[in-house]
VODRENGU-656731 format. One record per residue (C-alpha): y, x, z; chain; residue number from 1. Coordinates in nm, 3 decimals. Each point is the difference from the previous one (the first is absolute). Example, Ala and Ser with C-alpha at 12.3 -4.5 7.8 and 13.67 -1.06 7.14 Angstrom:
R | -0.450 | 1.230 | 0.780 | A | 1
R | 0.344 | 0.137 | -0.066 | A | 2
END
This chain:
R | 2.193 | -0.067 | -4.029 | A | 1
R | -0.193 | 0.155 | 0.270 | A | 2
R | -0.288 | -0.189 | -0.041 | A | 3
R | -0.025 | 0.102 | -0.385 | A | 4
R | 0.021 | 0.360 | 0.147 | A | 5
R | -0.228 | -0.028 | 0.210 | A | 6
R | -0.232 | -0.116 | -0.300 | A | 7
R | 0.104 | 0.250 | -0.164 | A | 8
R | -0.112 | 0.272 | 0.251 | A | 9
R | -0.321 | -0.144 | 0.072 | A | 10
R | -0.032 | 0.043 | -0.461 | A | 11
R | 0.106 | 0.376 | 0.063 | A | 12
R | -0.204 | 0.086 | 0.320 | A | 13
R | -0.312 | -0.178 | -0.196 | A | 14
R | 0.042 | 0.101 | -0.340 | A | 15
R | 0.250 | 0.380 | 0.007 | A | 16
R | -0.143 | 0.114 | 0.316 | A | 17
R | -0.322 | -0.156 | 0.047 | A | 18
R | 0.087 | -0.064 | 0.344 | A | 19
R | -0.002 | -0.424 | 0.159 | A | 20
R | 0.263 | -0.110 | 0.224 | A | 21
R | -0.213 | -0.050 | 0.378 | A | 22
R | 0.310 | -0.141 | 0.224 | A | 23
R | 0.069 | -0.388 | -0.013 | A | 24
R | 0.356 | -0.102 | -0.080 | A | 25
R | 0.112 | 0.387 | -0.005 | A | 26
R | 0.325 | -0.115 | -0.164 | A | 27
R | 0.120 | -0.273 | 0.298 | A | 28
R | 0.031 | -0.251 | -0.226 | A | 29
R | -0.022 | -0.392 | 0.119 | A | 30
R | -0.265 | -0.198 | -0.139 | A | 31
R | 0.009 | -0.326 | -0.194 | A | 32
R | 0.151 | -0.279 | 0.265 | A | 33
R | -0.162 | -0.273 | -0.152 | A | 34
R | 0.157 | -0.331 | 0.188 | A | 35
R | 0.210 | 0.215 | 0.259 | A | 36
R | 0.228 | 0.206 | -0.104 | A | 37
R | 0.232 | 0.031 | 0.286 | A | 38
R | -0.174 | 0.310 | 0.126 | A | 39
R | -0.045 | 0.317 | -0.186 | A | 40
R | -0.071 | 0.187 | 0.311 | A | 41
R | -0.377 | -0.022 | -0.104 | A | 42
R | 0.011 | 0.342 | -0.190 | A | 43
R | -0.036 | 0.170 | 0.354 | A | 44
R | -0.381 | -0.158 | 0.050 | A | 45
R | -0.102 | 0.270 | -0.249 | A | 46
R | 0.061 | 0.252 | 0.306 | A | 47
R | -0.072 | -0.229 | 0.331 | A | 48
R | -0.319 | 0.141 | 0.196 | A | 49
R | -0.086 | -0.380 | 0.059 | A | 50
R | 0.088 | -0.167 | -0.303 | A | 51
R | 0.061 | -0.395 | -0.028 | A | 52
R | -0.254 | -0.143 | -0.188 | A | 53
R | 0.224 | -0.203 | -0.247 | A | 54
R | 0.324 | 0.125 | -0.136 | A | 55
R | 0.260 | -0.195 | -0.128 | A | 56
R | -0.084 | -0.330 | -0.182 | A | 57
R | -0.339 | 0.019 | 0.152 | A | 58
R | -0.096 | 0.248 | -0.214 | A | 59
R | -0.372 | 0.182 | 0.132 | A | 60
R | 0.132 | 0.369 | 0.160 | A | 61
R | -0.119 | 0.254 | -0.197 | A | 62
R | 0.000 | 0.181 | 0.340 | A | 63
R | -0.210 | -0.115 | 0.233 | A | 64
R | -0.317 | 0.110 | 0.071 | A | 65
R | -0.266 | -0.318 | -0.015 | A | 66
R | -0.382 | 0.115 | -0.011 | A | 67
R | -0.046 | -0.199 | -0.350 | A | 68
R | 0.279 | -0.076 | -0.134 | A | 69
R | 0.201 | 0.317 | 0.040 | A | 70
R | -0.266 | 0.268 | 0.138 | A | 71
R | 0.301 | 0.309 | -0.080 | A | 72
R | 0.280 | -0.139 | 0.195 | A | 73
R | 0.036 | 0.042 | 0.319 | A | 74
R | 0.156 | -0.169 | 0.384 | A | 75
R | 0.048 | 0.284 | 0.261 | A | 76
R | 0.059 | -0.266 | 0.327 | A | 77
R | -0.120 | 0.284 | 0.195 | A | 78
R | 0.271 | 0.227 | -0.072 | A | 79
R | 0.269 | -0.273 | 0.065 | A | 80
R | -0.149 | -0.078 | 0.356 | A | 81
R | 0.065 | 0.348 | 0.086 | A | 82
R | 0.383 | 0.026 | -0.124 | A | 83
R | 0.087 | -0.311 | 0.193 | A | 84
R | -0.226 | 0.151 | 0.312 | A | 85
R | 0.215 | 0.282 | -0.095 | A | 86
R | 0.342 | -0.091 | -0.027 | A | 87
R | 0.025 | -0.341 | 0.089 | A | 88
R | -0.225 | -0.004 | 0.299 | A | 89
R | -0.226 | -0.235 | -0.180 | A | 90
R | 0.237 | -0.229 | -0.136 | A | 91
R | 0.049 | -0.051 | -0.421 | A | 92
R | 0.166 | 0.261 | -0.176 | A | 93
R | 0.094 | 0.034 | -0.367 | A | 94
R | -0.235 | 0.267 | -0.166 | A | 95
R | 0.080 | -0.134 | -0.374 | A | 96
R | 0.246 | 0.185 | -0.233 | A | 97
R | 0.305 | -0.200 | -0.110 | A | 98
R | 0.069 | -0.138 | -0.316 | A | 99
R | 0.318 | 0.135 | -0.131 | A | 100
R | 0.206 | 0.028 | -0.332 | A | 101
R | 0.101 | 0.323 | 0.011 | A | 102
R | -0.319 | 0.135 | -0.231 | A | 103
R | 0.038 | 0.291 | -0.238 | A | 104
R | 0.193 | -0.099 | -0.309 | A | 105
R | -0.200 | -0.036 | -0.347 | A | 106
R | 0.313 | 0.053 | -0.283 | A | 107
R | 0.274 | -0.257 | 0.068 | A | 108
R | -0.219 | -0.193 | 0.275 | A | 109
R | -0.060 | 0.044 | 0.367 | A | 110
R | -0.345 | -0.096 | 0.131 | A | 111
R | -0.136 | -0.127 | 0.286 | A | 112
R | -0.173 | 0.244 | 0.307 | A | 113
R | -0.107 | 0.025 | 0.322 | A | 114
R | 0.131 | 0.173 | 0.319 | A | 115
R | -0.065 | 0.110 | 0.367 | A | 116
R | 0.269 | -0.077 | 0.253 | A | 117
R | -0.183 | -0.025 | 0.344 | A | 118
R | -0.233 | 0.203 | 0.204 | A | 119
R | -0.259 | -0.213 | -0.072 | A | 120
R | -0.003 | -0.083 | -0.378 | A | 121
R | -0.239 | 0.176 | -0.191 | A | 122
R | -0.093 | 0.028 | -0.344 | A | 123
R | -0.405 | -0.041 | -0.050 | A | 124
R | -0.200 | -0.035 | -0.269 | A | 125
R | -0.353 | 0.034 | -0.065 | A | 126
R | -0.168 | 0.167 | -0.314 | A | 127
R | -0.368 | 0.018 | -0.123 | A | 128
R | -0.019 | 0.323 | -0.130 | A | 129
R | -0.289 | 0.277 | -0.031 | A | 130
R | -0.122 | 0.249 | 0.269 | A | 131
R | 0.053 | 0.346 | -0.129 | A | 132
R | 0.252 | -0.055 | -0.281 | A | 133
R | 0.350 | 0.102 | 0.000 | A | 134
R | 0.287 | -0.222 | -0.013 | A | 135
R | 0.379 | -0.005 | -0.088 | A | 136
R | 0.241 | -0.147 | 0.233 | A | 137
R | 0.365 | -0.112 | -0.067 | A | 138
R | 0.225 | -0.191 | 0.110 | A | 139
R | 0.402 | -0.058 | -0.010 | A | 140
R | 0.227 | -0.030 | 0.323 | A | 141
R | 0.319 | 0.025 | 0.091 | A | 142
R | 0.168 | -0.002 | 0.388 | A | 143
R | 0.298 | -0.145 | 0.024 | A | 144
R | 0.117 | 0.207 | 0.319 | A | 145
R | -0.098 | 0.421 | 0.107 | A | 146
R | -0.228 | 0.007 | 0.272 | A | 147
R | -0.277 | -0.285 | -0.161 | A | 148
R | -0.333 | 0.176 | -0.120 | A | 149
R | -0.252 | -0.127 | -0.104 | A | 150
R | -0.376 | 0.086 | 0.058 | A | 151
R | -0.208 | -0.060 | -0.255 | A | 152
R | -0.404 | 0.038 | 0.089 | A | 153
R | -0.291 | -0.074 | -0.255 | A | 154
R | -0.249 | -0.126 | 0.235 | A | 155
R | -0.383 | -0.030 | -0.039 | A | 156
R | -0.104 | -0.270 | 0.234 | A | 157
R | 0.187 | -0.311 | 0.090 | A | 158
R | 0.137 | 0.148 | 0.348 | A | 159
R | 0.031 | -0.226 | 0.314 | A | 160
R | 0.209 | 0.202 | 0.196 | A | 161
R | 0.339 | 0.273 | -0.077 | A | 162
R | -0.145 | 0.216 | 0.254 | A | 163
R | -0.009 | 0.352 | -0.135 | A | 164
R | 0.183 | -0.130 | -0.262 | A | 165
R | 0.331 | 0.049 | 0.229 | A | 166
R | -0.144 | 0.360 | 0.118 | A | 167
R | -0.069 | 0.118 | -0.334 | A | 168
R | -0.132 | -0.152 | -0.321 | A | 169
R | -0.058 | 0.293 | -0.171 | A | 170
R | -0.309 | 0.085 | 0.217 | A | 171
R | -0.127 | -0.322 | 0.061 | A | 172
R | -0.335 | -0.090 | -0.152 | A | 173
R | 0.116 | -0.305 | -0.120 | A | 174
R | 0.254 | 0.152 | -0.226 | A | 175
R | -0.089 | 0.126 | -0.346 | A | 176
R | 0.339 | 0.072 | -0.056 | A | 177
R | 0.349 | 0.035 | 0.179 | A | 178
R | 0.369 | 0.036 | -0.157 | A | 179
R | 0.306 | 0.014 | 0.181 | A | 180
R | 0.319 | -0.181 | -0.249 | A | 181
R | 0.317 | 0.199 | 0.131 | A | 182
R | 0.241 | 0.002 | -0.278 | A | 183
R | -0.008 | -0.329 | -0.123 | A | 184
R | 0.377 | -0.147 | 0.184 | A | 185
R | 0.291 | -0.145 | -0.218 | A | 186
R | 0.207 | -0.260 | 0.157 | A | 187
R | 0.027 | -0.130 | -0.392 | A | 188
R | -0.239 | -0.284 | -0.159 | A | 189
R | 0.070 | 0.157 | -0.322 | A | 190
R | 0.155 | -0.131 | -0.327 | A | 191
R | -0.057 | -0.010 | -0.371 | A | 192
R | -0.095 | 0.362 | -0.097 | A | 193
R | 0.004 | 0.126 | 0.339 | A | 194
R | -0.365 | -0.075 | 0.206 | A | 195
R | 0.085 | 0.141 | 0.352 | A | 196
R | -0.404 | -0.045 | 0.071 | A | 197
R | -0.196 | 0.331 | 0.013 | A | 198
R | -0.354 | 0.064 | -0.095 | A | 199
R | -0.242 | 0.150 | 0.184 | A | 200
R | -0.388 | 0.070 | -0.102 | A | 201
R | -0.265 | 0.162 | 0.086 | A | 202
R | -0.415 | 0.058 | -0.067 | A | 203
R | -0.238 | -0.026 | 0.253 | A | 204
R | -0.385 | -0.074 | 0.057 | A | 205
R | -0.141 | -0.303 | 0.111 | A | 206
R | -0.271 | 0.055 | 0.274 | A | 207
R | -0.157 | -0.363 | -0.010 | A | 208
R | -0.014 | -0.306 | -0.248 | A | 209
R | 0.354 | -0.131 | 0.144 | A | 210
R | 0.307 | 0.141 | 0.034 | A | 211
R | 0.275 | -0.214 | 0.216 | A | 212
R | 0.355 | 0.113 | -0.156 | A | 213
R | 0.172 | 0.000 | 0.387 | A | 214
R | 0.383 | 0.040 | -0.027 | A | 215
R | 0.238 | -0.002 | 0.343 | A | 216
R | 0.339 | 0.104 | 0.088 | A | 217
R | 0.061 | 0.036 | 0.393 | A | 218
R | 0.367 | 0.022 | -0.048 | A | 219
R | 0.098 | -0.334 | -0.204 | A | 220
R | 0.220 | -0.242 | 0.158 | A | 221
R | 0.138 | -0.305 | -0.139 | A | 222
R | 0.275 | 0.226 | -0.084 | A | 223
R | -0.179 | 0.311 | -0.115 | A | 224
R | -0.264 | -0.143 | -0.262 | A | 225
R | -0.232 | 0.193 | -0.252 | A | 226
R | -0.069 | -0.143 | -0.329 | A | 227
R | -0.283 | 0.007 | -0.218 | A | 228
R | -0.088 | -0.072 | -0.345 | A | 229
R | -0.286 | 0.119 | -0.275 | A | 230
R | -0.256 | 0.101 | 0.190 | A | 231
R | -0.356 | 0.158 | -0.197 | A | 232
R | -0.317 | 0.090 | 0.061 | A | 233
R | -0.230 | 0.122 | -0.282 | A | 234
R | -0.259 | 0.232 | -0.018 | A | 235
R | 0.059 | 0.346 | -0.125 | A | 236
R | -0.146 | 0.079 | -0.332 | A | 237
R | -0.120 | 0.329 | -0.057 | A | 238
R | -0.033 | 0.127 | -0.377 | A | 239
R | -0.343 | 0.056 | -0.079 | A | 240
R | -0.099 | 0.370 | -0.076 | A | 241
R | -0.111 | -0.089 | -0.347 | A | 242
R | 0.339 | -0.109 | -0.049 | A | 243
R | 0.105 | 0.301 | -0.224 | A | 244
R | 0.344 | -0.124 | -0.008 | A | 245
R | 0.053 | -0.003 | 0.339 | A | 246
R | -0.167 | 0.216 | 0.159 | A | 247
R | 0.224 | 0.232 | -0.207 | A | 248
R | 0.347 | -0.163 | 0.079 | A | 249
R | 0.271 | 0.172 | 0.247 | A | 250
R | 0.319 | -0.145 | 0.054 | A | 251
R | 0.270 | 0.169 | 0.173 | A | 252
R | 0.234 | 0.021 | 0.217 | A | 253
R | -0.071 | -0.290 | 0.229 | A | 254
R | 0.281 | -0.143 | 0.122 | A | 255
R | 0.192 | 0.086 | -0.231 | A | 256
R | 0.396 | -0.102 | -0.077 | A | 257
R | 0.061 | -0.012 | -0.340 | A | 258
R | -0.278 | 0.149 | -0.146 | A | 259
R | -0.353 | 0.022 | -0.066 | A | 260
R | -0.273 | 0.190 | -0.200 | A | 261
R | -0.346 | -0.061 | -0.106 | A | 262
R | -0.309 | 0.265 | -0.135 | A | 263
R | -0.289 | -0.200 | -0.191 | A | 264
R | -0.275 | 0.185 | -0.220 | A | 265
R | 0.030 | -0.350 | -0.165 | A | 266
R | 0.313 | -0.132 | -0.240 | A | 267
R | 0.193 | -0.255 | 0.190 | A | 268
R | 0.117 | -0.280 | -0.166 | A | 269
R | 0.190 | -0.163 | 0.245 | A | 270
R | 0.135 | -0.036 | 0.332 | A | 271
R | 0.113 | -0.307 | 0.233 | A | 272
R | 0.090 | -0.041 | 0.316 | A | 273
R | -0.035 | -0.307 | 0.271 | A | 274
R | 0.153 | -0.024 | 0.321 | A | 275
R | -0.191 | -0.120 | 0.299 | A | 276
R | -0.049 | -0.380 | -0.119 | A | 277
R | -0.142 | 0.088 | -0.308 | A | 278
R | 0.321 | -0.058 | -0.232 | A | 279
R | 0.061 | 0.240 | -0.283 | A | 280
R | 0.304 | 0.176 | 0.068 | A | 281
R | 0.000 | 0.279 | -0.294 | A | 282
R | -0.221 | 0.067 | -0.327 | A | 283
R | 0.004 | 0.349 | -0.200 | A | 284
R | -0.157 | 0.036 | -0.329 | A | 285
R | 0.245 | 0.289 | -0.164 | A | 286
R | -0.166 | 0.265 | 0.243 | A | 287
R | 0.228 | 0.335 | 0.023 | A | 288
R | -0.142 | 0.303 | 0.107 | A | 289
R | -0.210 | -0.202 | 0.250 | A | 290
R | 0.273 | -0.065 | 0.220 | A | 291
R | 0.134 | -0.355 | 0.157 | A | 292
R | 0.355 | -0.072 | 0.115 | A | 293
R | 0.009 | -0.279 | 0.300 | A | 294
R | 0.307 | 0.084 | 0.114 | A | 295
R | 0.115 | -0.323 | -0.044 | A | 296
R | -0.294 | -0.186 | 0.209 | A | 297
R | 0.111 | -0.117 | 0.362 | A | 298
R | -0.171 | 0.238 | 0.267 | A | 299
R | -0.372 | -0.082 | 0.098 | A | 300
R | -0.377 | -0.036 | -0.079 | A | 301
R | -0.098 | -0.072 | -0.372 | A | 302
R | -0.317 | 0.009 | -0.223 | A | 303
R | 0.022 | 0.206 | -0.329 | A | 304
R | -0.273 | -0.134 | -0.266 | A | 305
R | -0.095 | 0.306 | -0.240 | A | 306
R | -0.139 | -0.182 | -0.312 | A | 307
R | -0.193 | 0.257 | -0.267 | A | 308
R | -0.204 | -0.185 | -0.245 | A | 309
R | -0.189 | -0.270 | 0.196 | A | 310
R | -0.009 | 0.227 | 0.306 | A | 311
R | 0.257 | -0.043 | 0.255 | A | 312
R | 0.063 | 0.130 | 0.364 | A | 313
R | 0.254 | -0.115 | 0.249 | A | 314
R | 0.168 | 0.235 | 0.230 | A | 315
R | 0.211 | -0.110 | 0.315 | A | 316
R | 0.344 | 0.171 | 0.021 | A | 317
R | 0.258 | 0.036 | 0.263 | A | 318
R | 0.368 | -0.040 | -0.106 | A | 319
R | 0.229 | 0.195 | 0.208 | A | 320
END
């Protein structure tokens, strides 16, 4: 199920927003095992700042950097060296996420995710992007205990030290970007119809050709984890000012509760909205008065696709 989502999203980031999925794996899931499949820890290599070079059933990692064979990925040995100089005095620590279950849930399924429990475990991932465009970020998390944030830094070099980092990452050069997740903790993995996971996103401008999506929480312990799932990087579209349609579009408020209005010079035809993984969660074509009732959406971010003729323009929209 999750992996036909994920398809999914990557249709309606491509073809409704005219934005590409960047991160690798976003969605946690595990990979084909091939002849082992006693281990479906392997999802985590997606987010390891040295990743194996095969996955499970030998299969090629998608991750690692290699000079021909996989010039975009990436192996950050340095940065390693200095957590176990760090905190284990030079001996091995483990800087890779864990694999876990408890993933967002897609309808009636649970998926798989990743987490931090331990000083040292990171989330890292490295992303070719392009110097002086802007860029959404979001991602899903959930802490299982108060007291567990979670810093999450968009980085534009592949650093080889924390240094400044600790002090402040909002000033250091090395940081494009910094957010602070506070008010993600439920002690519940969620159910059917109840995702205790909550969103957070954010647009930012990328300084260099990479951006390393750096993710830490100080506080987890083996029995205060974080947990991630559906994490995105795509490049913001801006609507082009010949664009009549859009650039003569308002839609307010934003967040809203219940409901939500739109002006347009232009007839609209139809509305539909996606959630953050590209699924379509709601489609209007009886239009009244110009005015959409989501009240009965789940709280979070969502796209809403304005289609008038063969013109069409996507708006992002917070539910409250």
């Amino acid at each position: 199920m999750k992996k036909t989502l994920l398809f999914i999203a990557l249709i309606a980031t491509t073809s409704f927003f005219a934005q590409t999925e960047l991160v690798k794996n976003g969605t946690c899931d595990d990979h084909g095992t091939g002849s082992d499949t006693s281990n479906t820890g392997d999802n985590a290599d997606a987010w390891d700042m040295t990743p194996n070079s095969t996955l499970n059933g030998d299969i090629t990692s998608p991750y690692r950097y290699d000079a021909d064979d996989n010039p975009t990925g990436w192996r950050n040995d340095d940065l390693e060296t200095y957590l176990e100089t760090t905190y284990a005095s030079g001996g091995s620590v483990n800087e890779q996420p864990g694999s876990t279950s408890d993933g967002t849930y897609n309808d009636t399924e649970k998926t798989r995710g990743v987490k931090l429990y331990g000083v040292t475990r990171r989330l890292y991932q490295r992303v070719v992007v392009e110097a002086g465009a802007e860029y959404t970020f979001t991602i899903q998390s959930r802490s299982s205990d108060s007291g567990t944030p979670s810093e999450v830094f968009m980085l534009n070099e592949a650093i080889t030290t924390e240094v400044g980092l600790v002090v402040d990452g909002v000033s250091d050069s090395r940081v494009d970007y910094f957010h602070e997740i506070k008010n993600d903790m439920n002690s519940s993995s969620g159910s059917v119809g109840n995702n205790t996971f909550t969103t957070t996103t954010f647009d930012f401008t990328a300084s260099t050709t990479d951006v390393i999506i750096y993710v830490r929480s100080l506080s987890s312990t083996s029995d205060k984890q974080v947990y991630f799932d559906n994490i995105s990087l795509v490049k913001k579209v801006t609507a082009s000012v010949k664009d009549v349609f859009g650039a003569n579009f308002g839609m307010y408020p934003n967040p809203t509760k219940t409901n939500f209005s739109f002006s347009s010079k232009a007839s609209v035809d139809s509305v539909e909205i996606f959630n953050v993984i590209g699924k379509s969660v709601s489609k209007v074509s009886a239009i009244k008065n110009n005015r959409i009732n989501v009240s009965n959406l789940k709280s979070g971010i969502y796209f809403v696709k304005f289609n008038s003729g063969k013109s069409s323009i996507t708006k992002k929209l917070v539910k409250q």
